[in-house]
C-alpha positions as CSV (number, residue, x, y, z in Angstrom):
1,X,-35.7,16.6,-20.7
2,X,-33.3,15.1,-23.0
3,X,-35.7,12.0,-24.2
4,X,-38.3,14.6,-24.6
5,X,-36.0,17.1,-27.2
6,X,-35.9,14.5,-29.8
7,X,-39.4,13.6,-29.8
8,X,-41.3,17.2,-30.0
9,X,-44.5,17.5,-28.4
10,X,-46.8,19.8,-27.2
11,X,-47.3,21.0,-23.6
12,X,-50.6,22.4,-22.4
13,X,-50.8,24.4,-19.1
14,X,-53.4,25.4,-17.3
15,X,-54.8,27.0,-14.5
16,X,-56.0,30.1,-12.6
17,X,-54.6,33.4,-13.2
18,X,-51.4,34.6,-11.8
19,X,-51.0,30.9,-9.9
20,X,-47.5,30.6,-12.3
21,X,-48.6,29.2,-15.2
22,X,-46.1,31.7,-17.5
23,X,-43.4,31.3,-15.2
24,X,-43.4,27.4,-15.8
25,X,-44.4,27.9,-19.4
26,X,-41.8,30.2,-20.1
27,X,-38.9,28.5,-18.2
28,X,-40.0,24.7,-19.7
29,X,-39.8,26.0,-23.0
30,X,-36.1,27.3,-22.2
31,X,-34.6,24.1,-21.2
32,X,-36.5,22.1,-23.7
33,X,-35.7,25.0,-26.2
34,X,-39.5,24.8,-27.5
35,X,-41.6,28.1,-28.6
36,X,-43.5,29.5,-25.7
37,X,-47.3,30.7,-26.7
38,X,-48.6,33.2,-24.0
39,X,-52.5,32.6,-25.0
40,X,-53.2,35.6,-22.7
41,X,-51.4,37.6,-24.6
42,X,-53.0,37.2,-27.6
43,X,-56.5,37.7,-26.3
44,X,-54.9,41.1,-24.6
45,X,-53.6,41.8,-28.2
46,X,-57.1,41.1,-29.6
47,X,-58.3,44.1,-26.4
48,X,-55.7,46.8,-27.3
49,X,-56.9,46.6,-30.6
50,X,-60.8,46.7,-29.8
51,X,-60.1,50.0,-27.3
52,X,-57.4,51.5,-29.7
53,X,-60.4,51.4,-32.9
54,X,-63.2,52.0,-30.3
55,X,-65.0,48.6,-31.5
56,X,-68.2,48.1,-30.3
57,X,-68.2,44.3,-29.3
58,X,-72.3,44.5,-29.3
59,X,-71.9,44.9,-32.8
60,X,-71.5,41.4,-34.7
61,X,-70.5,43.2,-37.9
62,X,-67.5,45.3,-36.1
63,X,-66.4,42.7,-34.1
64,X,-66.1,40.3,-37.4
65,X,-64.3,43.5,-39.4
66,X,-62.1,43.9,-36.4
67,X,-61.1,40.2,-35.9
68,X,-60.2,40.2,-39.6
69,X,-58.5,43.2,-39.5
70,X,-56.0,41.5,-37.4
71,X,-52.8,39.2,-37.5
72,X,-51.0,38.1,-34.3
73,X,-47.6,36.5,-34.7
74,X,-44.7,35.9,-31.5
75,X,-41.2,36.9,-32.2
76,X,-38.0,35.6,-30.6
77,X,-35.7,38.1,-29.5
78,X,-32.2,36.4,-29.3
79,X,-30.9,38.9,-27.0
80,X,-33.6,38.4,-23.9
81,X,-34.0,34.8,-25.1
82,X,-38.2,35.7,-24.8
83,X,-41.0,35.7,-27.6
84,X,-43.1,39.0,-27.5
85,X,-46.7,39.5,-28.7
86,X,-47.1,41.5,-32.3
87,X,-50.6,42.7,-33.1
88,X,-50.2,43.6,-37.4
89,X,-46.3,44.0,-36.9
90,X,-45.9,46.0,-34.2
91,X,-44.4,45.0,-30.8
92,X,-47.3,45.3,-28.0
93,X,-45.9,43.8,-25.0
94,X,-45.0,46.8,-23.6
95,X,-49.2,48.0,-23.5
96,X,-51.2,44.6,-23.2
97,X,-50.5,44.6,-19.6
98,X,-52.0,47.7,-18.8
99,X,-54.9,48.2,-16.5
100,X,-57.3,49.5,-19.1
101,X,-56.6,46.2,-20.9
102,X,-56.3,44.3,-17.9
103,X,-60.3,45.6,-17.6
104,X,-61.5,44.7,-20.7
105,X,-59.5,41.4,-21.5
106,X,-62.3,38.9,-19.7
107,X,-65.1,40.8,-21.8
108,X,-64.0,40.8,-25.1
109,X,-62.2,37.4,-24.5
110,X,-65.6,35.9,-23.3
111,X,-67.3,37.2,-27.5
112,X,-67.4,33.7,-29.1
113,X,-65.4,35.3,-32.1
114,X,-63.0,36.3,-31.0
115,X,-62.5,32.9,-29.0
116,X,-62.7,31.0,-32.6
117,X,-60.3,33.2,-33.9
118,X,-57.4,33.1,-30.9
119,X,-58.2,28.9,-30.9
120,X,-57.5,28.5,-34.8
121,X,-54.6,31.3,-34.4
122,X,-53.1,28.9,-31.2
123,X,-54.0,25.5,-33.0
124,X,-52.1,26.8,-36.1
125,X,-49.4,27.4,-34.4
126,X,-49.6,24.0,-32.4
127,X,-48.9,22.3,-35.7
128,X,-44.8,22.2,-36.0
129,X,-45.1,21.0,-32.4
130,X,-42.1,21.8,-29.8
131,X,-44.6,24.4,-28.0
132,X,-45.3,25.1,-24.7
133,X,-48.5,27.2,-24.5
134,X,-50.3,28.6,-20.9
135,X,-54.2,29.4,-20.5
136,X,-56.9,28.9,-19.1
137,X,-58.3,26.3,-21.2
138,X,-55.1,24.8,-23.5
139,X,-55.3,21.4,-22.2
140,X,-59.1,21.7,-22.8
141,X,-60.1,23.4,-25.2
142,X,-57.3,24.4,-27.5
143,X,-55.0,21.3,-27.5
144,X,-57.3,18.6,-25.8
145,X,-54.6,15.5,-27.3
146,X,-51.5,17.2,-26.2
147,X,-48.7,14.5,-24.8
148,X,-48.3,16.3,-21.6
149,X,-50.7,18.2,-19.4
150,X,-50.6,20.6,-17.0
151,X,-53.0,22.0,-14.5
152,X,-51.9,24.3,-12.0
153,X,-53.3,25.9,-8.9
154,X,-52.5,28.2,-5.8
155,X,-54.5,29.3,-3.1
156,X,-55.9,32.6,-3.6
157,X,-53.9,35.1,-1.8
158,X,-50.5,33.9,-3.2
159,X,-52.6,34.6,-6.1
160,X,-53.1,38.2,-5.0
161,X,-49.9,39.3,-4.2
162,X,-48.0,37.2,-7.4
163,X,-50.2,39.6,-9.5
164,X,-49.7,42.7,-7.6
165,X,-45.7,42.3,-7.8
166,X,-46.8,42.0,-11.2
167,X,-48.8,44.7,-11.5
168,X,-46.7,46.9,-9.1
169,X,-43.7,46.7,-11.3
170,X,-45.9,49.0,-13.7
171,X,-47.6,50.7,-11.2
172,X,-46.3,51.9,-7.7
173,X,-49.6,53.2,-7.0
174,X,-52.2,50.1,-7.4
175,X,-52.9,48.8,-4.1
176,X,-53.7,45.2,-3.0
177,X,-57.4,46.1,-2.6
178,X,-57.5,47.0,-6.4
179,X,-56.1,43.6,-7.6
């Protein structure tokens, strides 16, 4: 790690949902003391925005109003040593992991601009280097020349039960059946 610190690069991770990709992501950037982008949470940022203003992602023109309408930024907090997900200043961590988000991510993740958007949003902030970003297509898509990537994989019922402790946390009343 310590030939790595004075050389800053970036670190793509990717992989299936809920096989650890944050976990890594978040704990690399620690010890390498590098910015951690959670790309999921942006594009669940982007989701609680669409169902808080009721956008109707069949309509090109609302979708383009809402996507400018928006400005996502990551701020360290010092005291818990994590970055947390602002949608137009104000601190969404605490919602972008509900279920009704959790729905609606894949779909309005999957509109093409709202994909633009989150890539230029993530390669800006690629730029200064000293990032370690997780998705499911950083290495790919978003930072296809990073100096070090990552694909991981696990098989699908550790899956399962790593996003239903999750989930759980949240919810003592989601079952297995419904992750």
């Amino acid at each position: 790690f310590a030939s790595m610190s004075a050389h800053k690069i970036i670190i793509a991770i990717d992989g299936y949902s809920s096989c650890g990709k944050s976990t890594l992501a978040k704990e690399l950037a620690r010890k390498l003391e590098y910015n951690y982008i959670d790309s999921g949470a942006m594009y669940r940022a982007i989701t609680l925005y669409f169902l808080r203003n009721q956008v109707d992602q069949a309509d090109h023109g609302k979708v383009l109003d809402a996507i400018a309408n928006i400005n996502l930024s990551f701020v360290f907090n010092a005291q818990d040593q994590r970055s947390y997900i602002h949608l137009n200043d104000e601190d969404v961590e605490p919602y972008i992991r509900d279920m009704i988000v959790s729905e609606k991510v894949s779909e309005v993740a999957a509109i093409r601009e709202v994909r633009s958007f989150a890539v230029a949003q993530q390669k800006r902030m690629g730029r200064k280097k000293g990032i370690v970003m997780d998705g499911r297509d950083i290495g790919t898509t978003v930072f296809p020349d990073a100096e070090l990537k990552i694909f991981m994989t696990a098989d699908p019922e550790v899956r399962v039960m790593r996003r239903f402790k999750e989930m759980h946390a949240d919810n003592p009343h989601i079952t297995i059946d419904e992750v």
